[in-house]
C-alpha positions in Angstrom: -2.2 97.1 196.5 0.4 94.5 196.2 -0.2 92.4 192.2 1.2 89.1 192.4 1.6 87.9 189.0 0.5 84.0 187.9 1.7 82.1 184.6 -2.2 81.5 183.6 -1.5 79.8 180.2 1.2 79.0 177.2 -0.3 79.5 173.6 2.3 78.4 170.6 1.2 81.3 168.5 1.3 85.0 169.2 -2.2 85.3 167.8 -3.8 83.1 170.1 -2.2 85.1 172.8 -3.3 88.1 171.8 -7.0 87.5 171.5 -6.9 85.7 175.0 -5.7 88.5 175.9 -8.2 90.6 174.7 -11.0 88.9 175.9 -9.2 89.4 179.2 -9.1 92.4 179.1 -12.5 92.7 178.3 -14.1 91.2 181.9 -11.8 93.8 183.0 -8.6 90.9 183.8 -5.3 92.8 184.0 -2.7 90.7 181.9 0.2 90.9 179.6 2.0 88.9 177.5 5.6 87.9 177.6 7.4 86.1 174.8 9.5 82.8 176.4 12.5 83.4 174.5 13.1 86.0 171.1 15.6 83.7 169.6 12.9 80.5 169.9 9.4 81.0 169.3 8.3 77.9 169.4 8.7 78.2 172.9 5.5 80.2 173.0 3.6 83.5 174.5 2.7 82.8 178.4 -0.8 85.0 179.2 -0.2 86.3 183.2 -2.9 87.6 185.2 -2.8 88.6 189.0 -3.1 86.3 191.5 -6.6 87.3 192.8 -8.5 87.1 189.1 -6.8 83.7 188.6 -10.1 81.6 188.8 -12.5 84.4 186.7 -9.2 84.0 184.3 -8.9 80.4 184.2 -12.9 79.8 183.4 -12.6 82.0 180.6 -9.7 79.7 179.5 -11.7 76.8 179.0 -14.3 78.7 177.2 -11.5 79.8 175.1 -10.1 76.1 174.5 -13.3 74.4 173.5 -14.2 77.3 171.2 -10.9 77.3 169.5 -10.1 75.1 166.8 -6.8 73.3 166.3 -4.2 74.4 163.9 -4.4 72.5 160.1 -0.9 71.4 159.7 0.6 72.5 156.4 2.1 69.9 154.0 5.1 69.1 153.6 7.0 70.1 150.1 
């Protein structure tokens, strides 16, 4: 069986990567996570699933947004 691969999502932080991840992998989504570019973080982690669990993947994305809080900027020194 053929697995074509789809960006699903870009999280800033490796953290939020890897617990999308593993709640991913625990409905049994096949995914992995790539880091954009070693030299830049800030570019982000991208989250890739296969093609067919795309829409099972993308629901539990949602869930995952509204449940996650947003980041508390630190201040400045």
């Amino acid at each position: 069986m053929k697995h074509e691969l789809t960006e699903l999502v870009r999280f800033q932080y490796a953290w939020q990567a890897n617990i999308f991840s593993s709640i991913l992998e625990q409905e049994d989504i096949e995914n992995f996570v790539t880091q954009m570019n070693a030299l830049e973080p800030a570019m982000g982690f991208v989250v890739y699933v296969n093609q067919h669990d795309l829409a099972s993947a993308q629901a539990l994305l949602k869930a995952f947004d509204e449940s996650t809080p947003e980041p508390i900027d630190e201040p400045e020194l």
